[in-house]
Backbone as CSV, one residue per row, in Angstrom:
resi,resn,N_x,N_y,N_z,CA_x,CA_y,CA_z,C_x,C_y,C_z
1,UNK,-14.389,-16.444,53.872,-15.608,-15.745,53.530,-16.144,-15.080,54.798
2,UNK,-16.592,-14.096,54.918,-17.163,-12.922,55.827,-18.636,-13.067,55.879
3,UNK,-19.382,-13.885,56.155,-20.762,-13.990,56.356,-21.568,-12.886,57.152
4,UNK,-21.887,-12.477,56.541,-22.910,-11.010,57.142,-24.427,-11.550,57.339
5,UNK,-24.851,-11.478,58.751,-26.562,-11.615,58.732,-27.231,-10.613,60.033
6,UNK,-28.671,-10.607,59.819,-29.653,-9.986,60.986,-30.690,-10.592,61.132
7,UNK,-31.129,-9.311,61.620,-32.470,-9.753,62.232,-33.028,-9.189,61.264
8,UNK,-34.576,-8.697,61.040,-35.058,-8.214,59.959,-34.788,-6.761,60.148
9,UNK,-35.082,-6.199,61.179,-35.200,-4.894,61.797,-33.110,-4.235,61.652
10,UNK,-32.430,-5.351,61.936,-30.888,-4.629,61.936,-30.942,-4.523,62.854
11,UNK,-31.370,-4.905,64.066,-30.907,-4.482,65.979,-29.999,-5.268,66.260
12,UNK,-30.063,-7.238,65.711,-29.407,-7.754,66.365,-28.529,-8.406,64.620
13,UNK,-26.981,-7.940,64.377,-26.559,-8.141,63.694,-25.323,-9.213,64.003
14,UNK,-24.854,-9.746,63.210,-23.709,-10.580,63.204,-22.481,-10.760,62.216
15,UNK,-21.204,-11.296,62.177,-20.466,-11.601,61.132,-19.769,-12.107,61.521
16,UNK,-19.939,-13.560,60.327,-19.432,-15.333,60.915,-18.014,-15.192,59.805
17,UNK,-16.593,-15.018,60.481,-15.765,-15.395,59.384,-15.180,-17.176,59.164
18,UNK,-15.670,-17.249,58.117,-15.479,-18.699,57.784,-14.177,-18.730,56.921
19,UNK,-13.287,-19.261,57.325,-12.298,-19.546,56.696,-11.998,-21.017,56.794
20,UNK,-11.338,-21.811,55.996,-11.152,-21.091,54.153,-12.560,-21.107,54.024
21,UNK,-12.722,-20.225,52.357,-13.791,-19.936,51.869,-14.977,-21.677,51.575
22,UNK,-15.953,-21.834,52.142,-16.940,-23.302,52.063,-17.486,-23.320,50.634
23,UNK,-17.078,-24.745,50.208,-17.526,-24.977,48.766,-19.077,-25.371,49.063
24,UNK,-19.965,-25.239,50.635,-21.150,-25.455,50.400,-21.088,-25.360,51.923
25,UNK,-22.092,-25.127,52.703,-22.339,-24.621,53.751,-23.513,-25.472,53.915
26,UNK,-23.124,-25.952,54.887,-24.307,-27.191,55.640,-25.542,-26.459,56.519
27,UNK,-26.681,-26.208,56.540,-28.175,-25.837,56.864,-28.719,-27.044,57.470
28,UNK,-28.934,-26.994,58.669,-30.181,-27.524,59.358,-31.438,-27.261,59.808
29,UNK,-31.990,-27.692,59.264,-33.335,-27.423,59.134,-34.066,-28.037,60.766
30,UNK,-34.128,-27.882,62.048,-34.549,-28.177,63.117,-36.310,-28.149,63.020
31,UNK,-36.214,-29.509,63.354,-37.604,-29.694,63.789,-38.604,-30.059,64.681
32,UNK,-37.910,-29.282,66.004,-38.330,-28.545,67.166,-39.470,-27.785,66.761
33,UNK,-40.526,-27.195,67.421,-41.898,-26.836,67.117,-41.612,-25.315,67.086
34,UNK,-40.340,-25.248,68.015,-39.630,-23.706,67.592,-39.255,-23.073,66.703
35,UNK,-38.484,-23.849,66.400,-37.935,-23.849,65.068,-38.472,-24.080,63.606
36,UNK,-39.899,-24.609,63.569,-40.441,-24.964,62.595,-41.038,-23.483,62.949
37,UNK,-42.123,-23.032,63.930,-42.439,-21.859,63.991,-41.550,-20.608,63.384
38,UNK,-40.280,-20.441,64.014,-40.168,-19.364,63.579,-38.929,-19.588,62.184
39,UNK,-38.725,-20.220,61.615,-37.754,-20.927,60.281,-36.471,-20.707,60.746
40,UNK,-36.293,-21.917,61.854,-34.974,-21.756,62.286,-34.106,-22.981,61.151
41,UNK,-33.219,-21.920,61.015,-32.617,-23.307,59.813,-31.244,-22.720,60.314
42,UNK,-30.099,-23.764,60.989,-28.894,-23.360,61.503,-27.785,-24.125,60.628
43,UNK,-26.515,-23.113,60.828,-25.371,-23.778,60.661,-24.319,-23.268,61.639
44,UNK,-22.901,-23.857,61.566,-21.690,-23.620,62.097,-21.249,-23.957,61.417
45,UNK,-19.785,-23.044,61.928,-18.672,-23.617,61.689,-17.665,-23.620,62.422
46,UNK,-17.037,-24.733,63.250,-16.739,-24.704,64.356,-15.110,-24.146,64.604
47,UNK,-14.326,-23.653,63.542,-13.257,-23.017,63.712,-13.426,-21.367,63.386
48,UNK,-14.470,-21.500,63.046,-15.147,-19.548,62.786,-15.128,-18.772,63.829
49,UNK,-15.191,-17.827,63.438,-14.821,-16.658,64.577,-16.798,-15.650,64.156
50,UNK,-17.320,-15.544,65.590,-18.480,-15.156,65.588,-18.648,-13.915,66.153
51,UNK,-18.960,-12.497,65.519,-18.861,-11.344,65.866,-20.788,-10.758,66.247
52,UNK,-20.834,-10.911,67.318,-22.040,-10.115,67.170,-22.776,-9.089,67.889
53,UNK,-23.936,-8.130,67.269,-24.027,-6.512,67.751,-25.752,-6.943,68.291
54,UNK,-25.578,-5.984,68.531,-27.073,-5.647,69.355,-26.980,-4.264,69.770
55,UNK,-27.545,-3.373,68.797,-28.105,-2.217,68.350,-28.823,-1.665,69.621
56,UNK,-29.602,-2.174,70.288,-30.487,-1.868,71.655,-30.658,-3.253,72.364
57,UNK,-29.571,-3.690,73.305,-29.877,-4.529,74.225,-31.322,-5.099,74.588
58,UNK,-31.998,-3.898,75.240,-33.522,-4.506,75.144,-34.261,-4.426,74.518
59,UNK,-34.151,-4.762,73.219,-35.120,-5.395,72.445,-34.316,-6.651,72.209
60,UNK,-33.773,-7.364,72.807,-33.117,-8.853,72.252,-33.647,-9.524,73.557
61,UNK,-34.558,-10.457,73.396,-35.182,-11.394,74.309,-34.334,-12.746,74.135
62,UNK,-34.578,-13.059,75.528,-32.870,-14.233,75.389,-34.349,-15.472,75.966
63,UNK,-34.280,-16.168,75.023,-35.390,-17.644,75.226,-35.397,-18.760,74.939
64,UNK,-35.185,-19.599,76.003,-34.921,-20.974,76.606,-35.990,-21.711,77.077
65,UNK,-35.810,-23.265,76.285,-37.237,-23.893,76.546,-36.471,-25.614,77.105
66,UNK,-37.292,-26.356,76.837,-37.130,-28.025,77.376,-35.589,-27.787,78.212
67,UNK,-34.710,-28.233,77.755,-33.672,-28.640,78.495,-32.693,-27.486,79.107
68,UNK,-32.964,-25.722,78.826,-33.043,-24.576,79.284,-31.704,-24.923,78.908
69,UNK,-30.904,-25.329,78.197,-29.430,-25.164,77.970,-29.257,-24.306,76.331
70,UNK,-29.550,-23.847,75.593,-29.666,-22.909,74.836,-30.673,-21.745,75.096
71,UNK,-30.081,-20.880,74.234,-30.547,-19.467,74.448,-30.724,-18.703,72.909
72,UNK,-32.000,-18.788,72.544,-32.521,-18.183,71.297,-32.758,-16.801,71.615
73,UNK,-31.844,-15.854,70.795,-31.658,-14.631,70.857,-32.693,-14.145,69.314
74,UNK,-33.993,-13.600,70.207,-35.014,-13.070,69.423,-35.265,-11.307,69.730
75,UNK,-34.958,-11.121,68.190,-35.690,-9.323,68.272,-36.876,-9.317,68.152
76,UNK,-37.281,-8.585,69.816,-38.444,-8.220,70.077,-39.111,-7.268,69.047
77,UNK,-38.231,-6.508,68.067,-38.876,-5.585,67.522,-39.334,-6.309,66.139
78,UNK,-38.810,-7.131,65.703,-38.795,-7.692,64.300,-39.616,-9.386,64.247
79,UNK,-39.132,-9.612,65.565,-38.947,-11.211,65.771,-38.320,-12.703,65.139
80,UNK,-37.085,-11.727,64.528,-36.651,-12.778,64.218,-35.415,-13.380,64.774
81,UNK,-35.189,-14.471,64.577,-33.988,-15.286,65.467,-33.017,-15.257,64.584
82,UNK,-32.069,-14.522,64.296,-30.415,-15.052,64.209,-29.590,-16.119,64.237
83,UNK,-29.730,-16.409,65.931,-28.868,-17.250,66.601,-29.225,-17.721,67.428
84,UNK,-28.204,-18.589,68.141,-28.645,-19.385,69.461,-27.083,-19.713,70.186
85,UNK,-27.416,-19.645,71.267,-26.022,-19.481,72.112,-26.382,-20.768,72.898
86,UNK,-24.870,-21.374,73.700,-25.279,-21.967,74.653,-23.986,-22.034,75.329
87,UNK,-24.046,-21.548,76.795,-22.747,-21.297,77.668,-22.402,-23.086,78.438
88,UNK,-21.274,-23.188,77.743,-20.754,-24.788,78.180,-19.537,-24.548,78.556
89,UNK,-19.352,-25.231,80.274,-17.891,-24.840,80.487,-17.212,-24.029,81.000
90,UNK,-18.411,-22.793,80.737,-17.640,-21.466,80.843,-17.433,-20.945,79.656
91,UNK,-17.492,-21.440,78.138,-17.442,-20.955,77.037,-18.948,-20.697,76.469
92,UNK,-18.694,-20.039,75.542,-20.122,-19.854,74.681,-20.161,-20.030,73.380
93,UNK,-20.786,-20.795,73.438,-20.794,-21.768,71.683,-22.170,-21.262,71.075
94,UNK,-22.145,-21.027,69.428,-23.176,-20.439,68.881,-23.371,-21.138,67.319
95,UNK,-24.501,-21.122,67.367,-25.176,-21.343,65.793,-25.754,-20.287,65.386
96,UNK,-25.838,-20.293,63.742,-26.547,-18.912,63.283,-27.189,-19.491,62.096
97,UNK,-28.784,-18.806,61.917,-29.956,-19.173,61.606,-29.442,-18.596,59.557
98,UNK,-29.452,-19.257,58.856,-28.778,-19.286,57.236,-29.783,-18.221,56.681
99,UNK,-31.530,-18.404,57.496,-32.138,-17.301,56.764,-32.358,-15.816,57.169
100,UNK,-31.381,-15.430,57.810,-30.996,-14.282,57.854,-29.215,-13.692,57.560
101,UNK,-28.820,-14.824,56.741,-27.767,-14.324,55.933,-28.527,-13.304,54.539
102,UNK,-27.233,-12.041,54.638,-27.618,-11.086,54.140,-26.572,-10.889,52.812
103,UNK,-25.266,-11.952,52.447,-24.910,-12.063,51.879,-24.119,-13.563,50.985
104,UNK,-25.088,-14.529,51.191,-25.205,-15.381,50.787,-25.617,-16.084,49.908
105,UNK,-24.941,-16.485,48.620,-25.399,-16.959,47.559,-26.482,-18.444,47.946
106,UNK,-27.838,-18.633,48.107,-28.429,-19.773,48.078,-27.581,-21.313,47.328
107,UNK,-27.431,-20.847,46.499,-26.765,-22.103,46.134,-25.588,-23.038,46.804
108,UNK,-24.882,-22.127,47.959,-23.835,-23.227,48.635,-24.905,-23.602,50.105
109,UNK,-25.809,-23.249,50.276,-26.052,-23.757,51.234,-26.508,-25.189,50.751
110,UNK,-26.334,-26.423,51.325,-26.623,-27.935,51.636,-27.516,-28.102,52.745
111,UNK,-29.071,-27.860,52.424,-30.308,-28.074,53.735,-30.525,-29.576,53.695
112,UNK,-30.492,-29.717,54.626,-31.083,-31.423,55.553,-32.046,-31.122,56.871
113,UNK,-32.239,-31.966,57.494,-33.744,-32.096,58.313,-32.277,-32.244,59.474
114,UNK,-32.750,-31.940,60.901,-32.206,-32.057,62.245,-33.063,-32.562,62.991
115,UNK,-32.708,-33.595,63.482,-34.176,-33.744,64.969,-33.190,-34.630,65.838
116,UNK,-33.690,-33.771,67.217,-32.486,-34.164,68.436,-33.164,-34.484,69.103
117,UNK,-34.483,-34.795,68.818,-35.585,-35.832,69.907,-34.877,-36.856,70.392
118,UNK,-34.588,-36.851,71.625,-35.006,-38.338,72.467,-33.203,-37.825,72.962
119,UNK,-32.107,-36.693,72.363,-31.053,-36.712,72.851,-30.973,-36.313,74.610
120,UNK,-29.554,-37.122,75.096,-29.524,-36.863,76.435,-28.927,-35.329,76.123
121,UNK,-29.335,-34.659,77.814,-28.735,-33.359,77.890,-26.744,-33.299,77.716
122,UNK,-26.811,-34.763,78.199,-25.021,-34.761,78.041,-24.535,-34.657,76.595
123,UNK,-25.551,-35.681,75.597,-25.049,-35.761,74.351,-25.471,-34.354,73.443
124,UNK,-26.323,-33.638,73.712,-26.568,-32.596,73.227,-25.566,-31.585,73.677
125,UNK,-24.578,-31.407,74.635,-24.010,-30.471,75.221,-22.527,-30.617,74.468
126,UNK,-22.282,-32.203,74.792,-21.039,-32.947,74.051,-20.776,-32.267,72.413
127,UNK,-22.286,-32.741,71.850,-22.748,-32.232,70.255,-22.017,-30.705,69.714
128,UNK,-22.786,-29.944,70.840,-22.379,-28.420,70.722,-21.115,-28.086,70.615
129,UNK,-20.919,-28.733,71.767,-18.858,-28.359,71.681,-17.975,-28.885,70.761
130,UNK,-18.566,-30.181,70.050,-18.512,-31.042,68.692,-17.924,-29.647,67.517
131,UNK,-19.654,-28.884,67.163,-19.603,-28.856,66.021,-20.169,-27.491,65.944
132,UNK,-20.484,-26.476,67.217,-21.214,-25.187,67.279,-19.685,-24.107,67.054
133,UNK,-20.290,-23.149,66.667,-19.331,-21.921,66.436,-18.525,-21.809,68.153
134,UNK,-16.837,-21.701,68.014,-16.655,-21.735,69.595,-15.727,-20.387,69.895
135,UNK,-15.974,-19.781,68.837,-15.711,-18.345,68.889,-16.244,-17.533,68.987
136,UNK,-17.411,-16.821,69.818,-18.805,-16.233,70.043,-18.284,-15.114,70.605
137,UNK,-18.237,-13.757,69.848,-18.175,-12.384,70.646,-18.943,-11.687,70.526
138,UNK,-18.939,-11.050,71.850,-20.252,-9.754,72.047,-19.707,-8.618,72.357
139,UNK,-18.813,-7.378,71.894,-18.699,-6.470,72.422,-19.308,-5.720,72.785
């Protein structure tokens, strides 16, 4: 399946190929004060291949908070979040936000609650490389 999403505006676009096609697509619902703010609800899939555009470089504000090891890629023009990157290794591992899929039937997504309170920076980094998208391109 070819997952198509944006931002609201179309500056900062993406397309997650998930293969094989997911009989239900797992949503996390993060409940970080960020993420409750702006309806970050993420998934991966960690053998997917992650394609993504940016229409005008500067309007994509790259923003990092507590443990400054992710990077929430927000359009300045729209404000909405997509995604979130985080460079481990030397690689760049990514999640992408379900409510800005633009061709997604609601019904396979599977939402649950996330809370990574109290995780060490090691086990959160470990996590990522676990289970985050590890195919992240930016041409």
């Amino acid at each position: 399946m070819l997952i198509v999403g944006s931002c609201h505006c179309g500056n900062i676009t993406f397309t997650l190929d998930w293969a094989p096609d997911p009989q239900e697509i797992p949503a996390r619902a993060c409940t970080c004060t960020f993420c409750l703010k702006h309806g970050g609800v993420w998934t991966s899939h960690r053998s997917g291949v992650l394609q993504v555009k940016e229409k005008n470089p500067a309007l994509v504000s790259r923003y990092a908070f507590g443990t400054q090891t992710a990077d929430f890629h927000v359009c300045t023009r729209c404000g909405a979040v997509p995604l979130v990157t985080s460079a481990i290794d030397g690689r760049t591992y990514a999640v992408v936000n379900v409510n800005t899929f633009e061709n997604v039937d609601a019904s396979l997504l599977r939402k649950d609650s996330s809370n990574v309170d109290g995780e060490s920076t090691d086990d959160r980094l470990s996590r990522r490389k676990r289970n985050w998208i590890a195919d992240v391109r930016f041409p």
